[in-house]
C-alpha positions in Angstrom: 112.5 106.8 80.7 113.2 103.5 82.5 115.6 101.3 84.3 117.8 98.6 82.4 116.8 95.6 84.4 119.9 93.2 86.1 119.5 89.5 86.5 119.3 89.4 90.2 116.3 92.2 90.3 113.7 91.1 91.9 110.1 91.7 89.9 106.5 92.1 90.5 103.6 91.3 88.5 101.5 93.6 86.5 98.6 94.9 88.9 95.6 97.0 87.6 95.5 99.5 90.9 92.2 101.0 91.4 92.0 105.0 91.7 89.6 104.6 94.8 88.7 108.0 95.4 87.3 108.6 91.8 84.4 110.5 93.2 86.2 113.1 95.4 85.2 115.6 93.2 87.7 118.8 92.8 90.9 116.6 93.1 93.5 115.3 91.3 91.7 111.9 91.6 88.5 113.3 89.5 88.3 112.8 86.1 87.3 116.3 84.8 89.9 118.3 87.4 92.7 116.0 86.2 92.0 116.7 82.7 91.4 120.4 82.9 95.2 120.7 84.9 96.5 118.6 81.6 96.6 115.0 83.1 95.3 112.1 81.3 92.3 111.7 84.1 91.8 110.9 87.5 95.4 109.5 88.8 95.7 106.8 91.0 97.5 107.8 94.4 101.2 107.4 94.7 100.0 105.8 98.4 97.9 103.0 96.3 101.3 102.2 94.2 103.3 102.0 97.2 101.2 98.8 98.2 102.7 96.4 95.8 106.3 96.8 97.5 105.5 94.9 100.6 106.1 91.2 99.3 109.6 92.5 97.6 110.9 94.0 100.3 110.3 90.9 102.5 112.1 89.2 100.0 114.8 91.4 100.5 115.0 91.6 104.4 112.3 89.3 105.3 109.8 89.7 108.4 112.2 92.5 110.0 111.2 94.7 107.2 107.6 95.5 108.9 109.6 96.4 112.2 112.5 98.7 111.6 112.3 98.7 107.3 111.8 102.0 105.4 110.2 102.5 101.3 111.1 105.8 99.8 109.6 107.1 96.5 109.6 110.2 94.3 106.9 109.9 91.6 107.5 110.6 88.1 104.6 110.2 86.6 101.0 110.0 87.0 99.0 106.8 86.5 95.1 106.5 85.6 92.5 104.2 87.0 93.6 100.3 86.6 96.5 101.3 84.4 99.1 98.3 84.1 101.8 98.5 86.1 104.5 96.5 88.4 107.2 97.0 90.7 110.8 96.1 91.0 113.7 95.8 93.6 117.3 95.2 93.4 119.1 94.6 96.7 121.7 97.4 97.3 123.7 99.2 100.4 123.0 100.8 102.0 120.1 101.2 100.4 117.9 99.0 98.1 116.8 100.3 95.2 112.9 100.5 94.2 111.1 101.6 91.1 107.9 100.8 89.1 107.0 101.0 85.5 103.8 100.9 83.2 103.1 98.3 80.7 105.1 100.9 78.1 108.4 100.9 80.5 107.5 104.5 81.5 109.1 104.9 85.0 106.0 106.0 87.1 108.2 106.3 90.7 111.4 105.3 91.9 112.9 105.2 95.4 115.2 103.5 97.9 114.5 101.2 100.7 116.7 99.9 103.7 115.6 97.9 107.1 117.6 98.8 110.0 115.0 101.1 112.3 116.2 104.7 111.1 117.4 105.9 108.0 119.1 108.5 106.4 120.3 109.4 103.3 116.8 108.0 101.4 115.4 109.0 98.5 113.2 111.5 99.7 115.2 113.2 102.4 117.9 113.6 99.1 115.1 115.0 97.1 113.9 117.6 100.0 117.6 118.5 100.5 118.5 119.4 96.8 115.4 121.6 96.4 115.6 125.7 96.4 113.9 126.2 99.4 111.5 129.0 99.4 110.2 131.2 102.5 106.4 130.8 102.8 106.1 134.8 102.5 106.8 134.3 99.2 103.9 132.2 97.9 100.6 132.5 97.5 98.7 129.3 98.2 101.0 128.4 101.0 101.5 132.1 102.0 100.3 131.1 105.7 102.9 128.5 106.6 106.2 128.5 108.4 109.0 126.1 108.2 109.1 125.0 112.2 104.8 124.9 112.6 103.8 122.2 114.7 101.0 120.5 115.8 101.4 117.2 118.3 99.1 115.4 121.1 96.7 114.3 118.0 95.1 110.6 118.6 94.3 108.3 115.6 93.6 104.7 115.4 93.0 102.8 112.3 89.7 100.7 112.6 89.4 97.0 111.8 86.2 98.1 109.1 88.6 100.6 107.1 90.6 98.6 106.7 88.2 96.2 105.3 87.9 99.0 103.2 90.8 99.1 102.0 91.5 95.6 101.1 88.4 95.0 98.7 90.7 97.0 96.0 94.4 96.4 97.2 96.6 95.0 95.1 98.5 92.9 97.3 96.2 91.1 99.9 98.6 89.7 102.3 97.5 87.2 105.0 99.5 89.7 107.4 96.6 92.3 106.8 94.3 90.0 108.1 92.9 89.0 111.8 92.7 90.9 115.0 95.6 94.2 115.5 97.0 93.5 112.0 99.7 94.9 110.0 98.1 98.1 107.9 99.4 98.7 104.6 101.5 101.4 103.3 98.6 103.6 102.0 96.8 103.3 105.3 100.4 104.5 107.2 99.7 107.5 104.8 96.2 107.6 106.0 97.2 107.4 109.4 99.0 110.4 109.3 97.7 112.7 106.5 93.8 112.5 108.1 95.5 112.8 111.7 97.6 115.9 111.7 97.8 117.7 108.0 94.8 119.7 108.4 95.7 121.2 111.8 99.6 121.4 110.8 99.0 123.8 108.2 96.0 125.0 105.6 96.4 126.6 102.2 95.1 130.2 101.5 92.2 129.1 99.5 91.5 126.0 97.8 93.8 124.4 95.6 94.5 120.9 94.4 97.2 118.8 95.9 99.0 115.6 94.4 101.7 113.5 95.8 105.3 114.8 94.7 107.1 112.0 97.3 106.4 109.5 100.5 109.0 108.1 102.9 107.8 105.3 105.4 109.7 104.2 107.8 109.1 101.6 110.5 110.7 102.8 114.1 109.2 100.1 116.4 106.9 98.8 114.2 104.7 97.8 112.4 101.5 100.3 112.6 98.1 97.9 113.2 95.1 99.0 113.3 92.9 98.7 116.2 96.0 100.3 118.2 95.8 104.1 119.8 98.6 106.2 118.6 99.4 110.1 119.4 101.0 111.7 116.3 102.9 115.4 116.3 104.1 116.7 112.9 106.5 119.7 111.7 107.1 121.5 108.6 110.6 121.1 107.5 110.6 123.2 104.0 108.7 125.0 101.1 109.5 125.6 97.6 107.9 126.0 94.8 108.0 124.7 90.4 106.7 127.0 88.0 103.5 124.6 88.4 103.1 124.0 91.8 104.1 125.3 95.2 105.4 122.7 98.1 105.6 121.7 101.1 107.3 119.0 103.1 106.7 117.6 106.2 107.5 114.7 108.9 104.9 113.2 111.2 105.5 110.6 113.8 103.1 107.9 115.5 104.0 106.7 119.0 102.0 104.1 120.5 99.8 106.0 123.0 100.0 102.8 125.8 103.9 102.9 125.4 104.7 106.6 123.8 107.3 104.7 122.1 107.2 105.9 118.4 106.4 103.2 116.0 106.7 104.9 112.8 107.1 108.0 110.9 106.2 109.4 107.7 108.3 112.3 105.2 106.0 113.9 103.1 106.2 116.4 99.9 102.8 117.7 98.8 102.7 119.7 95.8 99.4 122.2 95.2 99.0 122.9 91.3 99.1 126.6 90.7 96.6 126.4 87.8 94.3 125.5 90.7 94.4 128.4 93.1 92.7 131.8 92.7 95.9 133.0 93.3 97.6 132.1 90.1 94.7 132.4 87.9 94.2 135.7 85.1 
């Protein structure tokens, strides 16, 4: 499946993204649990694709994008470590539309993007919406979670060294992501959050391995910058469950800890492969 491309559309080049956590070994990322849960290998992180939208959607909306803009994906398919692929926006409202493809045309995500502060109506709040929704007493692997759990008060900061970190392998080094308090890139918003409040939000009934179904960004009062305090809360909005995988989705918001003005927020759909879990094994 892809996209017939428009003349106006506004195109990427091929990047070569690097699957930077190769070596956490039991997750999607590794080689040998990809492969034995019938991927190709180790996939790349939907949050490492996300990084080559950036200098699109400033074309689209220019600096105001990093303040009040929003990406929202849905990922199709998996990708493997420096697999060929670019990205692609055509200006829409009121929403832009996003997508990237692999060398083949293969449509590996797809999304929407707008810039005005808050958004509704994205890609991923659509997805989340159309879903069966299940109740967690009905699964297994997410057996211990409720639709309403919270968790807030939880300080983060981003550090100037990951960072670092992080730029020896993007794929879009922008001079933005540079200097004292920068700008952090998409992945790192997912960072942010995920490290900050996912653990104490919730916690599977065993282990099992996760992979990104969907990310939505959005900028409130932004951008995020590392070297900054924030105070993040987070709630479960909905489970449901694939005859592969059982789901959950949640929001988490950052508010900068000097102001308590919230600077960004993040919707999340996490998928835990069944084929994984004790639960669903024999």
């Amino acid at each position: 499946m892809s996209i017939a491309a428009q003349a106006n559309d506004i195109v990427g080049p091929f990047r070569t993204p690097v699957n930077s956590a190769a070596q956490a070994r039991g997750s999607i990322h590794d080689d040998a649990t990809a492969s034995k849960l019938g991927f190709r290998g180790g996939t790349v992180a939907g949050s490492i694709h996300m990084d080559q939208f950036p200098p699109l959607l400033v074309q689209l909306y220019g600096e105001d994008w990093w303040k009040k803009g929003d990406m929202s994906f849905y990922f199709r398919q998996a990708t493997v470590d420096r697999e060929r692929v670019r990205a692609f926006a055509r200006a829409g409202d009121p929403h832009a539309r996003l997508w990237m493809e692999n060398e083949a045309g293969a449509l590996i995500a797809e999304g929407t993007a707008s810039c005005r502060g808050h958004d509704e109506g994205t890609a991923v709040e659509n997805l989340m919406n159309g879903q069966a929704h299940s109740e967690g007493s009905a699964l297994r692997i997410l057996k211990n979670v409720r639709v309403g759990d919270e968790v807030s008060g939880v300080e983060a900061t981003i550090t100037r060294e990951e960072l670092d970190r992080r730029l020896e392998n993007i794929t879009e080094p922008l001079d933005v992501y540079q200097g004292a308090g920068a700008i952090v890139p998409p992945s790192m918003n997912v960072q942010l959050f995920r490290t900050s409040v996912q653990e104490q939000l919730y916690t599977t009934d065993g282990p099992a391995v996760g992979l990104f179904g969907a990310i939505e960004l959005q900028s409130i009062n932004g951008p995020v910058r590392s070297e900054t305090p924030y105070v993040l809360r987070a709630k479960v909005l909905a489970l449901s469950e694939s005859p592969k995988t059982e789901n959950v989705w949640y929001r988490a918001w950052a508010a900068d800890k000097a102001s308590g003005q919230d600077v960004g927020s993040m919707l999340m759909y996490l998928r835990y492969m069944k084929g994984s879990s004790k639960h669903w094994q024999g």
